[in-house]
NUVOBA-648816 format. One record per residue (C-alpha): residue number from 1; residue in one letter; x, y, z. Coordinates in steps of 0.05 Angstrom, whole numbers, plus 5000, padded with zeros to 4 digits. Layout:
<recs>
<rec num="NUM" residu="A" px="X" py="Y" pz="Z"/>
...
</recs>
This chain:
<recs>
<rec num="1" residu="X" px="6072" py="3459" pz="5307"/>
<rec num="2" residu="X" px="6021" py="3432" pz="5266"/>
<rec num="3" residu="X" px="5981" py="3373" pz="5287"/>
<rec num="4" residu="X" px="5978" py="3311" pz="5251"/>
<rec num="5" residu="X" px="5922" py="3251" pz="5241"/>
<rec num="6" residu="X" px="5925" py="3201" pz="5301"/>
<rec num="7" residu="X" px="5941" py="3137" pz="5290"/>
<rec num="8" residu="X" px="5869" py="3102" pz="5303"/>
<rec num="9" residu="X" px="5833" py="3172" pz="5277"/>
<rec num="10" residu="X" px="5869" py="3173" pz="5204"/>
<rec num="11" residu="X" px="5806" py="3205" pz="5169"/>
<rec num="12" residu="X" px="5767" py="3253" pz="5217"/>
<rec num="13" residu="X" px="5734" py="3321" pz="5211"/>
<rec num="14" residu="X" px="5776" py="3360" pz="5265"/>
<rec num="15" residu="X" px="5837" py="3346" pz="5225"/>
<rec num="16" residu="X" px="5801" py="3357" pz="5158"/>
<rec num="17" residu="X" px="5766" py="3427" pz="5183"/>
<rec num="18" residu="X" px="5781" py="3452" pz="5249"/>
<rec num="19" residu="X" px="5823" py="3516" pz="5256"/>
<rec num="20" residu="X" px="5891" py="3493" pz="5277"/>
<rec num="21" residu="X" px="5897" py="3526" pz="5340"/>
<rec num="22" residu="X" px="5835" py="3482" pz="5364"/>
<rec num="23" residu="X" px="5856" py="3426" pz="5334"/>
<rec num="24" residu="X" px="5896" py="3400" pz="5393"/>
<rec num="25" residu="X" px="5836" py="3422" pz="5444"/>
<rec num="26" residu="X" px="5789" py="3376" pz="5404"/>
<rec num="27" residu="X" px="5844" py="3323" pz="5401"/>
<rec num="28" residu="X" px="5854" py="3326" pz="5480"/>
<rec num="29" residu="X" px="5766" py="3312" pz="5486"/>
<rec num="30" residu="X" px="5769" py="3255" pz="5438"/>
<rec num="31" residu="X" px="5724" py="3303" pz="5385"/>
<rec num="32" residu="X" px="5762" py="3275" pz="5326"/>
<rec num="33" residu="X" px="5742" py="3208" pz="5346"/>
<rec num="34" residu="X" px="5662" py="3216" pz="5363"/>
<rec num="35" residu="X" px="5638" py="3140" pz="5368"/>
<rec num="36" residu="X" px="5665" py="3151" pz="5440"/>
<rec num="37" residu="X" px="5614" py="3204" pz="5453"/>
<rec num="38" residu="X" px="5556" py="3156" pz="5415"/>
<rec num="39" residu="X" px="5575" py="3103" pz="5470"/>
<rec num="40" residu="X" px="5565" py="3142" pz="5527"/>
<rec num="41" residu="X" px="5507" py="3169" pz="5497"/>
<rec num="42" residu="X" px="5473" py="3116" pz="5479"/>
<rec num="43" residu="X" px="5459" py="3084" pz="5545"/>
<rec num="44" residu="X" px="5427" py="3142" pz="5584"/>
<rec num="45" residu="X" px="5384" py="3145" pz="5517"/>
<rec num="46" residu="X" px="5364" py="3080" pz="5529"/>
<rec num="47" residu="X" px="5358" py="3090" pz="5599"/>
<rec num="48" residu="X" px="5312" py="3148" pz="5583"/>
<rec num="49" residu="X" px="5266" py="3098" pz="5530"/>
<rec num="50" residu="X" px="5262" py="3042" pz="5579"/>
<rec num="51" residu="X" px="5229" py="3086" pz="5638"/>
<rec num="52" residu="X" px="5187" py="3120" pz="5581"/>
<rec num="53" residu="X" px="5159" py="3053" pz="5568"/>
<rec num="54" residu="X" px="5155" py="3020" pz="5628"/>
<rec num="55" residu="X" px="5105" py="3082" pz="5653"/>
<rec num="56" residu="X" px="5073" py="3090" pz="5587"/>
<rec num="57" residu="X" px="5096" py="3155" pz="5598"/>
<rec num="58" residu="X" px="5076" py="3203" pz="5539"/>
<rec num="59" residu="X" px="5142" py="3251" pz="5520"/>
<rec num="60" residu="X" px="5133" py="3326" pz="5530"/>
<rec num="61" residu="X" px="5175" py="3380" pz="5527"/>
<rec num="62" residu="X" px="5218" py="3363" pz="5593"/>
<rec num="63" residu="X" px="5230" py="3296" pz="5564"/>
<rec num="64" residu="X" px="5255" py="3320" pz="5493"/>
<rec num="65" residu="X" px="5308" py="3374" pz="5533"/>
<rec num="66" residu="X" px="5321" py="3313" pz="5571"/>
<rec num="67" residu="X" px="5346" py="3281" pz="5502"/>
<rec num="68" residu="X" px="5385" py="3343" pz="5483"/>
<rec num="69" residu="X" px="5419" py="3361" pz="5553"/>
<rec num="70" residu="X" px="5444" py="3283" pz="5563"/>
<rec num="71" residu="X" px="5472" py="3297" pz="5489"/>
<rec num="72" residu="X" px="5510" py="3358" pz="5516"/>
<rec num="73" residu="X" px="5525" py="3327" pz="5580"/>
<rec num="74" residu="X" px="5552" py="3267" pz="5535"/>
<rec num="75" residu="X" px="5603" py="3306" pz="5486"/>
<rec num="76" residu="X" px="5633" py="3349" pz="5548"/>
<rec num="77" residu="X" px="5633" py="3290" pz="5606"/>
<rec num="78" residu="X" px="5675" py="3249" pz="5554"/>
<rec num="79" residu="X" px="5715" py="3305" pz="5531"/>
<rec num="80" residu="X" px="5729" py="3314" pz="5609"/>
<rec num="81" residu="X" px="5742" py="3247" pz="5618"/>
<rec num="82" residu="X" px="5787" py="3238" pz="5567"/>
<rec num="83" residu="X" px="5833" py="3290" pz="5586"/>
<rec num="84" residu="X" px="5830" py="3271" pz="5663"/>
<rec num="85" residu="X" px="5852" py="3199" pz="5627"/>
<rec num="86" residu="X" px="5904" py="3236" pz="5583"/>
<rec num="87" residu="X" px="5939" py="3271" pz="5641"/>
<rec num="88" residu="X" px="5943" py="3211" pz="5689"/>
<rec num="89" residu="X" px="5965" py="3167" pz="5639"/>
<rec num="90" residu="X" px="6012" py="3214" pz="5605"/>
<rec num="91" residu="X" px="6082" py="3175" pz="5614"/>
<rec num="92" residu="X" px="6046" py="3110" pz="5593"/>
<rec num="93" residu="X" px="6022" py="3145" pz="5523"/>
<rec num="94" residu="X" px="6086" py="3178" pz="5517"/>
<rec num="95" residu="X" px="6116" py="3101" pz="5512"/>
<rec num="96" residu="X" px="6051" py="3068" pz="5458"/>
<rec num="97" residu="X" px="6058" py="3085" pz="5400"/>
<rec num="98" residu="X" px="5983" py="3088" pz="5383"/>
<rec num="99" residu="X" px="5984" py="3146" pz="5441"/>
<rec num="100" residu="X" px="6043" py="3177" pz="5439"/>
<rec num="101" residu="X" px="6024" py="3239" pz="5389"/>
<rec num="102" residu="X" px="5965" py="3260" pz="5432"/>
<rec num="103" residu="X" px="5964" py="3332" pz="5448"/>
<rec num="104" residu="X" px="5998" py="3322" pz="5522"/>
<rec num="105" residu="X" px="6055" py="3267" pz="5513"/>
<rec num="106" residu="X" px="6071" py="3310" pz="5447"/>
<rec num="107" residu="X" px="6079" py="3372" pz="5484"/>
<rec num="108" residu="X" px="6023" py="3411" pz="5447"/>
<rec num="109" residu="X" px="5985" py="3421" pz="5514"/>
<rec num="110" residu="X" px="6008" py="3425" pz="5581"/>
<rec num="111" residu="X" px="5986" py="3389" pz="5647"/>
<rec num="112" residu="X" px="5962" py="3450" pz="5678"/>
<rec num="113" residu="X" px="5922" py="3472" pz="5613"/>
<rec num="114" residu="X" px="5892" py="3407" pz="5614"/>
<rec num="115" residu="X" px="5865" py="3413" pz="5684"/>
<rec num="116" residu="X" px="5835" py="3478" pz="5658"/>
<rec num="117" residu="X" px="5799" py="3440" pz="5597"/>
<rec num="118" residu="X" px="5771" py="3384" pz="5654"/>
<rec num="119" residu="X" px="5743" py="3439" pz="5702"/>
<rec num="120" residu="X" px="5716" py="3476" pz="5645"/>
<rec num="121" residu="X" px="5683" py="3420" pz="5622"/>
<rec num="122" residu="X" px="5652" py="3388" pz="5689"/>
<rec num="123" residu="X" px="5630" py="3458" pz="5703"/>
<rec num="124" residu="X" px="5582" py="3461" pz="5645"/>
<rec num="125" residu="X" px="5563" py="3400" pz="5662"/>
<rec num="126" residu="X" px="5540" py="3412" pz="5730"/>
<rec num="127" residu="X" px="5499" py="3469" pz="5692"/>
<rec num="128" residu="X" px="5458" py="3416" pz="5656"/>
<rec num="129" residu="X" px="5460" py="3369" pz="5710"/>
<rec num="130" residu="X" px="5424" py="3415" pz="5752"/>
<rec num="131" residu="X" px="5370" py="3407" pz="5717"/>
<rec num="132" residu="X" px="5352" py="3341" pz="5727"/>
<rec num="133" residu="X" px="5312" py="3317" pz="5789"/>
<rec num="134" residu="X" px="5350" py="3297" pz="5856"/>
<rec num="135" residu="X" px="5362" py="3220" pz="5837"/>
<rec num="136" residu="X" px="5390" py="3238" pz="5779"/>
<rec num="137" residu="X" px="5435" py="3293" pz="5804"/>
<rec num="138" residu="X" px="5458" py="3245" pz="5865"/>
<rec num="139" residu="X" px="5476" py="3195" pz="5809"/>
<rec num="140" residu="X" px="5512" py="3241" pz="5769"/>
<rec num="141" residu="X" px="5548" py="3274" pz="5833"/>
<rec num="142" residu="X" px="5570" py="3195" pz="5847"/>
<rec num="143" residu="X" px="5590" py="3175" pz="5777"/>
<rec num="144" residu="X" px="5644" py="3217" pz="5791"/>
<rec num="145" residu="X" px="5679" py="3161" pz="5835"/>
<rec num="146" residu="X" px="5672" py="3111" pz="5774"/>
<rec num="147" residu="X" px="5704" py="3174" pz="5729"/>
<rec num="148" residu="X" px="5757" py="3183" pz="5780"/>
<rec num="149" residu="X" px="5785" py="3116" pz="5792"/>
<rec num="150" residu="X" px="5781" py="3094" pz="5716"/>
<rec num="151" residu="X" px="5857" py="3111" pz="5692"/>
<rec num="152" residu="X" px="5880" py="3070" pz="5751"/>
<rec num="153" residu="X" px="5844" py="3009" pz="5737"/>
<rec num="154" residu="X" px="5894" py="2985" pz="5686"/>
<rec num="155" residu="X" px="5949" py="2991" pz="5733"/>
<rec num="156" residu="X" px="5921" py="2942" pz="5786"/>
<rec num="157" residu="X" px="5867" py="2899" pz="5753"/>
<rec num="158" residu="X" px="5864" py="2857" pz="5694"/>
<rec num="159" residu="X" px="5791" py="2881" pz="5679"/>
<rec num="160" residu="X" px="5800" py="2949" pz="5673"/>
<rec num="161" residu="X" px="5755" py="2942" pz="5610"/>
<rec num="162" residu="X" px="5700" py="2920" pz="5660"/>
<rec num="163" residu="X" px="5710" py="2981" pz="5708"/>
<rec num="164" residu="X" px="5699" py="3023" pz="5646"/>
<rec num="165" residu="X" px="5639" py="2987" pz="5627"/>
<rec num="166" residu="X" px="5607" py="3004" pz="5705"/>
<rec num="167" residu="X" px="5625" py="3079" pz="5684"/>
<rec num="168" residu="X" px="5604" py="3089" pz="5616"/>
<rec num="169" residu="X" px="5542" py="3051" pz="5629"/>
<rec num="170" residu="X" px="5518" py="3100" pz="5687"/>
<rec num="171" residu="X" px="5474" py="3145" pz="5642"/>
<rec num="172" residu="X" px="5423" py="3083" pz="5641"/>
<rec num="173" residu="X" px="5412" py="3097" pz="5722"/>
<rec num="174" residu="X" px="5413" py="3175" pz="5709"/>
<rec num="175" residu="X" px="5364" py="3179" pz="5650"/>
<rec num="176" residu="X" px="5323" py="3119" pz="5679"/>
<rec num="177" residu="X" px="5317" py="3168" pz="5735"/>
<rec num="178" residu="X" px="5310" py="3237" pz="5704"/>
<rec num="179" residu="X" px="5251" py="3209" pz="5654"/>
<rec num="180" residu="X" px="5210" py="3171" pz="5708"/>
<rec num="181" residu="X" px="5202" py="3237" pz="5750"/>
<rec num="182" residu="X" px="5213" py="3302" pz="5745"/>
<rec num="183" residu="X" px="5225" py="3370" pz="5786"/>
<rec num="184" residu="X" px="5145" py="3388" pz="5782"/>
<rec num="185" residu="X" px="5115" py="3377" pz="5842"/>
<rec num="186" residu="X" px="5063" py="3331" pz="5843"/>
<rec num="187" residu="X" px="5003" py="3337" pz="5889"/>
<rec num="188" residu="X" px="4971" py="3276" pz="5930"/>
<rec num="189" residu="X" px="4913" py="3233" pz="5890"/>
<rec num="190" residu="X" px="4866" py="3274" pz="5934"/>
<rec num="191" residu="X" px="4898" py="3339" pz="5915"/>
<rec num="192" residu="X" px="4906" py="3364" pz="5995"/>
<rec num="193" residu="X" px="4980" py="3355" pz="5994"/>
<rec num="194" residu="X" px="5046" py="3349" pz="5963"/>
<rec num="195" residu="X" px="5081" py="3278" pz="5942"/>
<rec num="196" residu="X" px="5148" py="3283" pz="5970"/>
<rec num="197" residu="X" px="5175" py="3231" pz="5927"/>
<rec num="198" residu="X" px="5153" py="3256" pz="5864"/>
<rec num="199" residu="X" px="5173" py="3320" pz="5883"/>
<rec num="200" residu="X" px="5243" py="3294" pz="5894"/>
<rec num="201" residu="X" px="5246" py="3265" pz="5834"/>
<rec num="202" residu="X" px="5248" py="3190" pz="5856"/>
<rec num="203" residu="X" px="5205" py="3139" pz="5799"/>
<rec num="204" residu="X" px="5154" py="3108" pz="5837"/>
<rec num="205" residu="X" px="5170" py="3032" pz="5841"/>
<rec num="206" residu="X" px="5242" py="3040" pz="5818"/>
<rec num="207" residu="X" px="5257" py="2972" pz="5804"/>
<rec num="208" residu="X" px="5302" py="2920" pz="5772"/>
<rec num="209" residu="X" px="5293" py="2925" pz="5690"/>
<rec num="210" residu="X" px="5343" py="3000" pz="5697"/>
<rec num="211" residu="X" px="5382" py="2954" pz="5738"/>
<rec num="212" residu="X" px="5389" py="2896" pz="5689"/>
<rec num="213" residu="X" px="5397" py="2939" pz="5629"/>
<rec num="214" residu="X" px="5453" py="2968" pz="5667"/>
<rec num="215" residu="X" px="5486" py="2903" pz="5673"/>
<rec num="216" residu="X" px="5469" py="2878" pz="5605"/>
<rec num="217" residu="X" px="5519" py="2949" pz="5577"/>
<rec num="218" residu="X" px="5572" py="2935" pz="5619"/>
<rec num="219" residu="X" px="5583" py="2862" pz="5591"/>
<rec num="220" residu="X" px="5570" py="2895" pz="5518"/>
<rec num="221" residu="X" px="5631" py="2950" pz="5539"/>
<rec num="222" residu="X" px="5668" py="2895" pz="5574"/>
<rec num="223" residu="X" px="5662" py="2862" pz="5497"/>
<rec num="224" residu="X" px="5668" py="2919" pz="5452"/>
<rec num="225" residu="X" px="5733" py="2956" pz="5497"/>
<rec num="226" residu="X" px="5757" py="2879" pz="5491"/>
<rec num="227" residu="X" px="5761" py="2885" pz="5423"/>
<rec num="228" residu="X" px="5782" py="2957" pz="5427"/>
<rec num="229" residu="X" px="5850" py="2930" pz="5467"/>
<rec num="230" residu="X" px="5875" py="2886" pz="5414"/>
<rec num="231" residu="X" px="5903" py="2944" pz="5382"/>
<rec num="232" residu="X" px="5952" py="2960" pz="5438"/>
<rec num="233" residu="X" px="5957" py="2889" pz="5458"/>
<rec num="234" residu="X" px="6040" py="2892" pz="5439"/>
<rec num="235" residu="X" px="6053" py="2962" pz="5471"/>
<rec num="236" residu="X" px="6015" py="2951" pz="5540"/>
<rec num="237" residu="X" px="6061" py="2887" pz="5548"/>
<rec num="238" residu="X" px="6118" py="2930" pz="5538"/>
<rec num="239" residu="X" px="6103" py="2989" pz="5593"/>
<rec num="240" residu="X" px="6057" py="2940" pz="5633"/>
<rec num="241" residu="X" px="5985" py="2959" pz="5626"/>
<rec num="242" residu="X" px="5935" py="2907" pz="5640"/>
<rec num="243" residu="X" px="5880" py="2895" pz="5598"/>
<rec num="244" residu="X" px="5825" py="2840" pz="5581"/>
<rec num="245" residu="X" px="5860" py="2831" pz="5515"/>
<rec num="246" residu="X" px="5910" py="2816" pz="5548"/>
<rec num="247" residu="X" px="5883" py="2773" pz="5607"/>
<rec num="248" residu="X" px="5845" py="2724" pz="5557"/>
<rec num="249" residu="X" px="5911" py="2718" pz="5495"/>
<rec num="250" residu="X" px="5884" py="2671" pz="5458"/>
<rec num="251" residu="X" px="5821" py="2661" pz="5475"/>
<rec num="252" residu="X" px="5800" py="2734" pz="5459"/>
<rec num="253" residu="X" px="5744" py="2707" pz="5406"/>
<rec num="254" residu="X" px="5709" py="2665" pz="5466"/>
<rec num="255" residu="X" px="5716" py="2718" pz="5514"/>
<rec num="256" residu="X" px="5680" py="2772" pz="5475"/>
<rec num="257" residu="X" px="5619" py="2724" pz="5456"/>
<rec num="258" residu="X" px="5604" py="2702" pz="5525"/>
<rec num="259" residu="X" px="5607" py="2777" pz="5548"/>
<rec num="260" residu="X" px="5562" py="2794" pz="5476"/>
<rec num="261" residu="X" px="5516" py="2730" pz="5503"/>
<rec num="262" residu="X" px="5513" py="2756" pz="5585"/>
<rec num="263" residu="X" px="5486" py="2824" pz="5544"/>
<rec num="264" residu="X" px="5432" py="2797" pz="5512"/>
<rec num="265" residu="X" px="5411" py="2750" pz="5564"/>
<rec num="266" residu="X" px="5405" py="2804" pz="5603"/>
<rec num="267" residu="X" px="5383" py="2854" pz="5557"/>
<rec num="268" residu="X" px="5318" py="2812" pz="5545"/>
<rec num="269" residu="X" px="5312" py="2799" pz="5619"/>
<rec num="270" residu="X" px="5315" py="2877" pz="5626"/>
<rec num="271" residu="X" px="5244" py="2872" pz="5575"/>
<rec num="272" residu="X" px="5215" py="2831" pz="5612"/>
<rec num="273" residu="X" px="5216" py="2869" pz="5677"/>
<rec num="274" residu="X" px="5201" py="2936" pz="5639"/>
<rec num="275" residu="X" px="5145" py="2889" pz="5608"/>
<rec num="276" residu="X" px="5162" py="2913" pz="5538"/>
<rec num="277" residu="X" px="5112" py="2894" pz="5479"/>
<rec num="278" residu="X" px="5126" py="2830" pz="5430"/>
<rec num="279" residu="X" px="5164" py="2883" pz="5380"/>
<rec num="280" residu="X" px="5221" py="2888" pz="5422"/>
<rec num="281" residu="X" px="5244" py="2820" pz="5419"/>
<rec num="282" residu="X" px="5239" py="2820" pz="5345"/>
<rec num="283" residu="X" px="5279" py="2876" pz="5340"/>
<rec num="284" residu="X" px="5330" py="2855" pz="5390"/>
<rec num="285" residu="X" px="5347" py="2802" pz="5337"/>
<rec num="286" residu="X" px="5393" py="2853" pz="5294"/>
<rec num="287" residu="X" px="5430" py="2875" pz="5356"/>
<rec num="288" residu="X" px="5439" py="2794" pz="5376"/>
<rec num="289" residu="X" px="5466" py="2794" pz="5305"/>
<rec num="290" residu="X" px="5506" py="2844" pz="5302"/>
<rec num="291" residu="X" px="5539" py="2820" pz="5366"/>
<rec num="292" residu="X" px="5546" py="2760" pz="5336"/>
<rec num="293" residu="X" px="5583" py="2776" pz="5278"/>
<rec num="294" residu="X" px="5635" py="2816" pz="5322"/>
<rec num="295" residu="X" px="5649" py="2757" pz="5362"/>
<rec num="296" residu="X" px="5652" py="2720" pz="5312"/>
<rec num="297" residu="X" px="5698" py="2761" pz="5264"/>
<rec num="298" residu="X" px="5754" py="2788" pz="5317"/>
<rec num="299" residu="X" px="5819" py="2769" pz="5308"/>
<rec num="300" residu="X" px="5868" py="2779" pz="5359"/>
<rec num="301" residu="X" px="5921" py="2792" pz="5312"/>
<rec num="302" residu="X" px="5888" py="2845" pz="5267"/>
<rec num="303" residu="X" px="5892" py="2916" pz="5303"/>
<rec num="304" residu="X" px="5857" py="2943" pz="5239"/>
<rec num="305" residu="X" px="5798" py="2896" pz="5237"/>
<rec num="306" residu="X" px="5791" py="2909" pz="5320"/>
<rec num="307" residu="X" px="5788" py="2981" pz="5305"/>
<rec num="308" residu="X" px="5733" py="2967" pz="5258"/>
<rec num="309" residu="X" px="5694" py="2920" pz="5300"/>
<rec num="310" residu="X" px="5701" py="2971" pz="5350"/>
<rec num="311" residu="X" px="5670" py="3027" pz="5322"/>
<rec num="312" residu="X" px="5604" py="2991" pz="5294"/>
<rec num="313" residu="X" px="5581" py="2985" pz="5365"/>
<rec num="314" residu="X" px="5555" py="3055" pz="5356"/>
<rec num="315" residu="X" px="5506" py="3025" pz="5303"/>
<rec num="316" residu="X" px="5500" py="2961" pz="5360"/>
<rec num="317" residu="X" px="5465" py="3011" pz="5406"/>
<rec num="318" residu="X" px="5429" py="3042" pz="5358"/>
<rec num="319" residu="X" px="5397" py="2980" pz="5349"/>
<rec num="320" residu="X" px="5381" py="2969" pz="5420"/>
<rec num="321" residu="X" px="5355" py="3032" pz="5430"/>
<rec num="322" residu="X" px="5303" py="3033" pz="5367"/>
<rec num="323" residu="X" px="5291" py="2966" pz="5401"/>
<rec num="324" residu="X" px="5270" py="2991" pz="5473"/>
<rec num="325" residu="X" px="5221" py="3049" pz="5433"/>
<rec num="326" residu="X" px="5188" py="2995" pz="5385"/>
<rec num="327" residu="X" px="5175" py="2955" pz="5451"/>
<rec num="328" residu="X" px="5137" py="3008" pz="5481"/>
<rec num="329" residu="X" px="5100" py="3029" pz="5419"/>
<rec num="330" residu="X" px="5082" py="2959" pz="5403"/>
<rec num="331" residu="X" px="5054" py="2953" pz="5473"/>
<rec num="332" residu="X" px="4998" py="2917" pz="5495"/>
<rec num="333" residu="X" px="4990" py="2890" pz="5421"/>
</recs>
């Protein structure tokens, strides 16, 4: 059986160059469809930036792996995700028509070969994670719960869009706390003894700007999955999966700009405690924008268009994140 183009992936390299035996594989971790990977990403990026700044921290090599392994950890904790989310939601896909040629409701991988591909995954993961310092590793070990509980959400809430927006978000906490310490082991100021805290890897004066830029990305994934939704806004009516989309009908437009406005409230709030250089604000204006225009253009009855809007939020956190380095650069200037 050969595998065709998904419906919301028509143009994509896995379909375009992967060998066709790994095509399905790819298809199951959400490869052919890689702005998924840039928006889990992203955040423990900035997460990594904003402690960077905050403790005028010069980068060195630990940092830069740091960069790298959350890129790894990234591609194979979505990919894991994604097929945990495939085979819990399997009869659902099997019934929406944007879903229902993905590699499990199709047939072209089984349930129990699935579970292989999500072990497989986490267990490379847990490789990487390893070697991160404790608060990090703690945070990982607990973002587990928010991975867990995720394909249920839709089933009991109308928010699961904000659920996913607590889980995708988490790498913000993580690389917060894998760039402000690390595993060497720091001696005393009077070099007679060891600093326990350091040496455990927890940021001296851990404090609220992690905290609010945490907040600030789960209104901008509570927005951008918002959008997202509109595309199966017809089929989850039909088998009875919640969704903002949903929830708000009509007033989908003014839903996602107060969540886009909540983010950069709280985004500049986040700055602020971090106490970011003038530069950052200034360049927080193109990401403002750029929210902007999404709220502005969404249409509630253009799956195309939401599918568009969608994916530009890679470029959205781009922004944000070039933002969060120019604030420290600029710094005290």
């Amino acid at each position: 059986m050969t595998s065709a183009p998904l419906p919301d992936a028509p143009t994509n390299w896995v379909d375009r160059h992967a060998p066709e035996g790994l095509k399905p594989w790819l298809k199951l971790g959400r490869f052919d469809r890689p702005v998924g990977i840039w928006l889990l990403l992203l955040p423990g990026w900035q997460g990594i930036a904003l402690a960077l700044a905050q403790y005028r921290k010069t980068p060195d090599l630990y940092d830069a792996w740091l960069v790298l392994g959350f890129a790894l950890g990234a591609c194979l904790m979505r990919a894991a995700g994604c097929a945990f989310n495939d085979i819990v939601d399997r009869d659902i896909d099997a019934g929406v028509a944007r879903t229902a040629q993905r590699p499990i409701p199709s047939g072209r991988i089984s349930v129990k070969q699935a579970w292989a591909f999500v072990i497989g995954c986490s267990l490379v993961s847990l490789l990487i994670l390893l070697t991160l310092n404790m608060v990090a590793v703690l945070l990982g070990v607990a973002s587990l719960l928010l991975v867990a509980a995720y394909p249920f959400m839709k089933r009991i809430t109308w928010w699961p869009q904000a659920w996913l927006g607590l889980t995708f978000n988490w790498g913000v906490l993580m690389g917060f706390a894998a760039a402000a310490a690390s595993w060497r082991v720091l001696m005393d100021g009077d070099g007679t003894g060891f600093n326990v805290s350091s040496a455990f890897g927890a940021p001296s004066g851990w404090d609220m700007s992690a905290l609010l830029l945490y907040l600030a990305l789960i209104f901008w994934t509570l927005g951008y999955d918002t959008i997202y939704a509109l595309q199966d806004i017809e089929d989850d009516a039909m088998v009875g999966v919640k969704s903002s989309a949903r929830r708000l009908g009509g007033n989908v437009q003014a839903g996602v700009g107060v969540f886009y406005g909540i983010t950069v409230v709280l985004t500049v709030l986040a700055g602020l405690t971090a106490g970011l250089g003038p530069i950052f604000y200034v360049a927080l204006l193109p990401f403002a924008a750029h929210l902007f225009r999404q709220a502005r253009d969404v249409r509630p009855d253009d799956p195309a268009l939401a599918l568009r809007l969608f994916r530009s939020n890679r470029d959205a956190g781009f922004i944000l994140l070039s933002a969060i380095i120019l604030g420290a650069v600029s710094w005290p200037f």
